[in-house]
N, CA and C atoms as an extended XYZ file, in Angstrom:
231
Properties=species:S:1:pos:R:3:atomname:S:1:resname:S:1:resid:I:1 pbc="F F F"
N        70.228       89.624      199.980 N   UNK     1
C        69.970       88.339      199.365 CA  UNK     1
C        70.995       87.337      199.893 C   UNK     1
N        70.304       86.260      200.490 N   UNK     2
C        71.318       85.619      200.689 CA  UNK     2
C        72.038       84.290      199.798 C   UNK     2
N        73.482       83.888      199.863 N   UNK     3
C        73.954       83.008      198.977 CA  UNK     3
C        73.401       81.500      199.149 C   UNK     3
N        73.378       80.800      198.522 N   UNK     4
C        73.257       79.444      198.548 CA  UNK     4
C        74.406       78.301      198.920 C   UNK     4
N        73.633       77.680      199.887 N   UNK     5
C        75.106       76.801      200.337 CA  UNK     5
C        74.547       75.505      199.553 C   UNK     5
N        75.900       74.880      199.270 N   UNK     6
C        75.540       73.248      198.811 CA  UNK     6
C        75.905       72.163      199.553 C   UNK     6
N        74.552       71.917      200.373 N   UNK     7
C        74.793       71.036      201.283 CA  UNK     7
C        75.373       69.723      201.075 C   UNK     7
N        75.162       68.994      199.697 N   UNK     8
C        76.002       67.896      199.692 CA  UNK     8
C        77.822       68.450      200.073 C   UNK     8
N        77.783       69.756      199.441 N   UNK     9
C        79.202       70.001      199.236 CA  UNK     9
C        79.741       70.472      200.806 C   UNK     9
N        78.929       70.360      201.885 N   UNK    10
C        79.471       70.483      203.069 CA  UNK    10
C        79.809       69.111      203.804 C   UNK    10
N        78.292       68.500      203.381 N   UNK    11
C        78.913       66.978      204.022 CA  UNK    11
C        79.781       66.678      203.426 C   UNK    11
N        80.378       66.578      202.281 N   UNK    12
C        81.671       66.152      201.993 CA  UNK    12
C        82.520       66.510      203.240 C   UNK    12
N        82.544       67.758      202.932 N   UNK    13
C        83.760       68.553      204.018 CA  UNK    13
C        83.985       67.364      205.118 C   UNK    13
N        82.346       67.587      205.985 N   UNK    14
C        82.632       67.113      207.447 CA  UNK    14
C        83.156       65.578      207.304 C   UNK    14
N        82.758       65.121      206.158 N   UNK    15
C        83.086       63.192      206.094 CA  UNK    15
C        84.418       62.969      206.066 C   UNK    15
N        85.157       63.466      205.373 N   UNK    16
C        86.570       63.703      204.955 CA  UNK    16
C        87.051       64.374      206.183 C   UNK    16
N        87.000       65.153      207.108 N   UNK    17
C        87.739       65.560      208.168 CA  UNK    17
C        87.225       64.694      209.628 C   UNK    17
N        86.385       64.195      209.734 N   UNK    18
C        85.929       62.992      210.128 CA  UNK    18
C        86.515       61.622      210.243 C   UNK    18
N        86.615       61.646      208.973 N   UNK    19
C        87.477       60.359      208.260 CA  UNK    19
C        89.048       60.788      208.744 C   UNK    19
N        89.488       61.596      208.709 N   UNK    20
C        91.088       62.614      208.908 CA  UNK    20
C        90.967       61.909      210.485 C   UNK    20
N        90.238       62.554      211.545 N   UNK    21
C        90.412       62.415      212.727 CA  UNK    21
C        89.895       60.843      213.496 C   UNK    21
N        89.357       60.162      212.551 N   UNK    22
C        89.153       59.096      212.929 CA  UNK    22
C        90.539       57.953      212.792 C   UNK    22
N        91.506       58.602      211.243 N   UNK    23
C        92.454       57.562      211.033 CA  UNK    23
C        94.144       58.229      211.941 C   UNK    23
N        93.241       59.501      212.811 N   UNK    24
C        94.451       59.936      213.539 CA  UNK    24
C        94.438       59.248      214.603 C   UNK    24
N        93.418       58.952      215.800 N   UNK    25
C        92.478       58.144      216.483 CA  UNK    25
C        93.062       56.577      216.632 C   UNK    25
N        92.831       56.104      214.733 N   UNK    26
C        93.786       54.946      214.923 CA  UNK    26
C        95.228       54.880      215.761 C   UNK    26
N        95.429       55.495      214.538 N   UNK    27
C        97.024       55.405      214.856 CA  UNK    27
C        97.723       56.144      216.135 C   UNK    27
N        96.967       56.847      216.756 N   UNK    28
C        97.472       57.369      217.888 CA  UNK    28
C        97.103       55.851      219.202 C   UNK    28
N        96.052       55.251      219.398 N   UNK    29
C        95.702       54.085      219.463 CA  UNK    29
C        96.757       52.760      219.050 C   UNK    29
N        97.484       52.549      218.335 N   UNK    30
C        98.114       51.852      217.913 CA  UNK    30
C        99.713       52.094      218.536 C   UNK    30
N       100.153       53.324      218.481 N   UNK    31
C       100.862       53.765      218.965 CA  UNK    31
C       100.950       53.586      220.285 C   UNK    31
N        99.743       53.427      221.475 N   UNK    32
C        99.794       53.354      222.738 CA  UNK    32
C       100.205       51.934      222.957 C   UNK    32
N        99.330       50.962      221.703 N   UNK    33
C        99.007       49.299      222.182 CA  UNK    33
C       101.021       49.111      222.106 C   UNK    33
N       101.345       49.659      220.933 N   UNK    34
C       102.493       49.357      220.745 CA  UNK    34
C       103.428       49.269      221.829 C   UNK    34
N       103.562       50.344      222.644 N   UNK    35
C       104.338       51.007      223.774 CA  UNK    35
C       103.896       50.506      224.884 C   UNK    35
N       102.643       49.599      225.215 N   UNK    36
C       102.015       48.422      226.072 CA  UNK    36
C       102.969       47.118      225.890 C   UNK    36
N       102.725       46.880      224.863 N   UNK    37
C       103.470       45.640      224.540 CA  UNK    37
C       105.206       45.860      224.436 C   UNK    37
N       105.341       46.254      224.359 N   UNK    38
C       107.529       47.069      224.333 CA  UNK    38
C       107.513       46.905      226.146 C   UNK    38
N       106.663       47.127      227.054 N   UNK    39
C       106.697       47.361      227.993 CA  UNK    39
C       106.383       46.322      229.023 C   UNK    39
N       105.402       45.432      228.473 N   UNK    40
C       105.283       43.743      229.164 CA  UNK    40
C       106.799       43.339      228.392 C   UNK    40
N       106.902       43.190      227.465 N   UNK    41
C       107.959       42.288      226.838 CA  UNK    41
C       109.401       42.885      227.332 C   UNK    41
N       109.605       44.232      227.513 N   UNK    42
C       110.980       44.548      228.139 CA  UNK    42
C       111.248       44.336      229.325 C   UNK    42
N       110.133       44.294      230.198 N   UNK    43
C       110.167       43.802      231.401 CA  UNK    43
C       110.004       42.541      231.775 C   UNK    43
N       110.007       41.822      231.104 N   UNK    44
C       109.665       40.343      231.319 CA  UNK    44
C       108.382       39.781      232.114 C   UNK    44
N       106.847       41.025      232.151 N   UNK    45
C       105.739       41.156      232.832 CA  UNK    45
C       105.045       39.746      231.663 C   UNK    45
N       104.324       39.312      232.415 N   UNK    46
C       103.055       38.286      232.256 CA  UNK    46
C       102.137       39.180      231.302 C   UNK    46
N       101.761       38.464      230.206 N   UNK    47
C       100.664       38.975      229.186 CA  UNK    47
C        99.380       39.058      229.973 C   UNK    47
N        99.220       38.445      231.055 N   UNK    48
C        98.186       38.254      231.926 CA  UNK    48
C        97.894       39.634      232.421 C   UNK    48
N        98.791       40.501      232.815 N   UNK    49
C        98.822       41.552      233.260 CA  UNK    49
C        97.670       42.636      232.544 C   UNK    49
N        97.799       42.078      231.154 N   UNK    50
C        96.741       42.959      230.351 CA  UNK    50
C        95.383       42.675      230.404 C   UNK    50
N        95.053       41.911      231.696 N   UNK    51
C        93.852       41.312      231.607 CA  UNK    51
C        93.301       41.591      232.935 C   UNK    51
N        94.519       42.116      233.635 N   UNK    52
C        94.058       42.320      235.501 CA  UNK    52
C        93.324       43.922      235.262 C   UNK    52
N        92.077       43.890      236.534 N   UNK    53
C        91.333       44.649      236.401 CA  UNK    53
C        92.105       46.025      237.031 C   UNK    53
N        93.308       45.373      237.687 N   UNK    54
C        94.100       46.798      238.027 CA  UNK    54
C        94.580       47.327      237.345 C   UNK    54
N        95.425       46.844      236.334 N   UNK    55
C        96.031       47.200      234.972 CA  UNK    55
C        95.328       48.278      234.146 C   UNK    55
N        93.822       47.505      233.867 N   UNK    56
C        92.702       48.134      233.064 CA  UNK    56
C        92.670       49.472      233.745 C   UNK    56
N        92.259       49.455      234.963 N   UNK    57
C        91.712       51.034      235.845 CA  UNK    57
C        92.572       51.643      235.856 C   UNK    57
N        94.441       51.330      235.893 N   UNK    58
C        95.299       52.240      235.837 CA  UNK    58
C        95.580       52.807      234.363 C   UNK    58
N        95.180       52.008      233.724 N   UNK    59
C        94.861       52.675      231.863 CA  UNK    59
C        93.997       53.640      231.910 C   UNK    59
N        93.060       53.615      232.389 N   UNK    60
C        91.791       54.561      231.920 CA  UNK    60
C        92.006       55.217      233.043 C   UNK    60
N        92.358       55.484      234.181 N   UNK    61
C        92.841       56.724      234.962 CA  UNK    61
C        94.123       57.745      233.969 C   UNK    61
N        95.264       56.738      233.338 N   UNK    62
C        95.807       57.790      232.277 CA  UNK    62
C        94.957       58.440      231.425 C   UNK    62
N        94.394       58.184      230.882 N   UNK    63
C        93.916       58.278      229.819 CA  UNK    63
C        92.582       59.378      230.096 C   UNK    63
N        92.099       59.224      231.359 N   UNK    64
C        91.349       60.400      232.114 CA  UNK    64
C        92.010       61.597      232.019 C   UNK    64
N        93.276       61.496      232.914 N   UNK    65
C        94.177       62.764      233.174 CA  UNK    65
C        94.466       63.093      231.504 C   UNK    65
N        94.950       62.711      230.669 N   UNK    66
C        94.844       62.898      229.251 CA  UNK    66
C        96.914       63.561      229.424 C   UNK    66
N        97.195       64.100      228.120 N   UNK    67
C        98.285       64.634      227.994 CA  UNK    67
C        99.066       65.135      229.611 C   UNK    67
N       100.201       64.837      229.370 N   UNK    68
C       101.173       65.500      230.557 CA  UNK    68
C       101.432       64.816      231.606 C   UNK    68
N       100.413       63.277      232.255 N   UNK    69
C       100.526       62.548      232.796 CA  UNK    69
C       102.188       62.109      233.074 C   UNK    69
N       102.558       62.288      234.294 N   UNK    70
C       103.983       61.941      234.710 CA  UNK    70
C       103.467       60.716      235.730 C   UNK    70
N       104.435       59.066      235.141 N   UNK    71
C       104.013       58.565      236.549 CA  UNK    71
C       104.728       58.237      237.251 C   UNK    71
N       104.367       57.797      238.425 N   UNK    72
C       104.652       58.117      239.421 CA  UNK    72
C       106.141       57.210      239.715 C   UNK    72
N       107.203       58.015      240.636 N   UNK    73
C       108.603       57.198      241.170 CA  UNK    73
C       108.890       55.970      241.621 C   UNK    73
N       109.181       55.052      241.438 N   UNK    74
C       109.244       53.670      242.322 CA  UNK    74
C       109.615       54.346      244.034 C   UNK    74
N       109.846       55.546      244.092 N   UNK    75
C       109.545       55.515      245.443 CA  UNK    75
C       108.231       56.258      246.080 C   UNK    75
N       107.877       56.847      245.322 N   UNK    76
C       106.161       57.013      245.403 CA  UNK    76
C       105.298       56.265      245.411 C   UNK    76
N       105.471       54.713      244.720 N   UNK    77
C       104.580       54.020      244.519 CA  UNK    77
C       105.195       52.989      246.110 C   UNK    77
């Protein structure tokens, strides 16, 4: 015989851990913009910079490679 599941009582589950990884998402997000901006402003870089399409593609190439990303030496580059 089998038991009865209570499906409202699962979607709860998934909404709430959902909700968990969505407000981790934020703030991991927030955390990056933060460390963007510490990084035009310590360097004395142009806000403009956040708008060049090279800028953009070198974001989302990090963000490809994901965790562990080392970049690269001012004498590599």
């Amino acid at each position: 015989m089998r038991a009865s599941v209570d499906n409202s009582q699962v979607e709860k589950t998934n909404t709430k851990q959902l909700t968990l990884y969505v407000m981790l998402r934020k703030k991991e997000k927030e955390e990056a913009d933060l460390e963007i901006a510490r990084m035009v402003i310590a360097n004395n870089l142009s806000f403009n910079l956040l708008r060049s399409p090279e800028f953009i593609n070198a974001m989302e190439a990090v963000a490809r490679h994901g965790p562990g990303y080392v970049p690269p030496s001012s004498e590599t580059v």
